[in-house]
MIGU-407441 format. One record per residue (C-alpha): residue in one letter; x, y, z. Coordinates in pm, whole numbers, plus 50000, padded with zeros to 5 digits. Example, Ala and Ser with C-alpha at 12.3 -4.5 7.8 and 13.67 -1.06 7.14 Angstrom:
a512304955050780;s513674989450714;
//
This chain:
x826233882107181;x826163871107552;x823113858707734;x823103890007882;x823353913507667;x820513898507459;x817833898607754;x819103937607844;x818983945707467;x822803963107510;x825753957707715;x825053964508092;x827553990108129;x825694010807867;x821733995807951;x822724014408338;x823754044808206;x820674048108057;x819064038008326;x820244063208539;x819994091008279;x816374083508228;x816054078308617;x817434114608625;x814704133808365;x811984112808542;x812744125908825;x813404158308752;x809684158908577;x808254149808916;x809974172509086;x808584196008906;x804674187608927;x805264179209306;x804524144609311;x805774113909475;x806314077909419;x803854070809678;x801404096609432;x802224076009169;x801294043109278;x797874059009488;x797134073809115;x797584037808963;x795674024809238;x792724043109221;x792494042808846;x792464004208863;x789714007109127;x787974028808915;x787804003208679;x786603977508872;x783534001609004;x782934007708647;x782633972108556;x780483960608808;x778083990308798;x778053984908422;x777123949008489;x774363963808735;x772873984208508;x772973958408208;x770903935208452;x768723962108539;x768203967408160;x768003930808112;x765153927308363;x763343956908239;x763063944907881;x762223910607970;x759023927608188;x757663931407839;x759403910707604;x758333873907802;x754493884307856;x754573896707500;x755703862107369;x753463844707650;x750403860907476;x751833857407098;x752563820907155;x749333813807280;x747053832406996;x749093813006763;x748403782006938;x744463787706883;x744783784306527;
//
């Protein structure tokens, strides 16, 4: 087995042919739902920014959360630390 034929998985005659078959029912399936390429990658776009907006107002609210916690929590232990230090 060729080089070639082990980094396409089959022959390249046969790895085109399916290429071009698949090529065919992919686009036949966008046809159909009237979308583009250009829909496509705006789609993948978006989700990705998505993502990102997610993550960072995720982070925002975990510091929020973080802050509001520690507005009780550190005066708490403040005051606990120091009756324990009376005795």
């Amino acid at each position: 087995m060729s080089a070639i034929n082990r980094f396409l998985g089959d022959s390249p005659l046969r790895v085109v042919v399916k290429l071009i078959v698949v090529s065919f029912l992919v686009g036949i399936v966008m046809a159909t739902f009237g979308w583009s390429p250009w829909d496509v990658y705006y789609g993948v776009q978006d989700f990705f920014v998505g993502i990102w907006n997610l993550g960072f107002d995720a982070l925002y609210r975990f510091w929020g959360y973080l802050l509001l916690g520690a507005a009780i929590v550190i005066p708490a232990f403040i005051i606990l630390r120091i009756l324990s230090y009376r005795r």
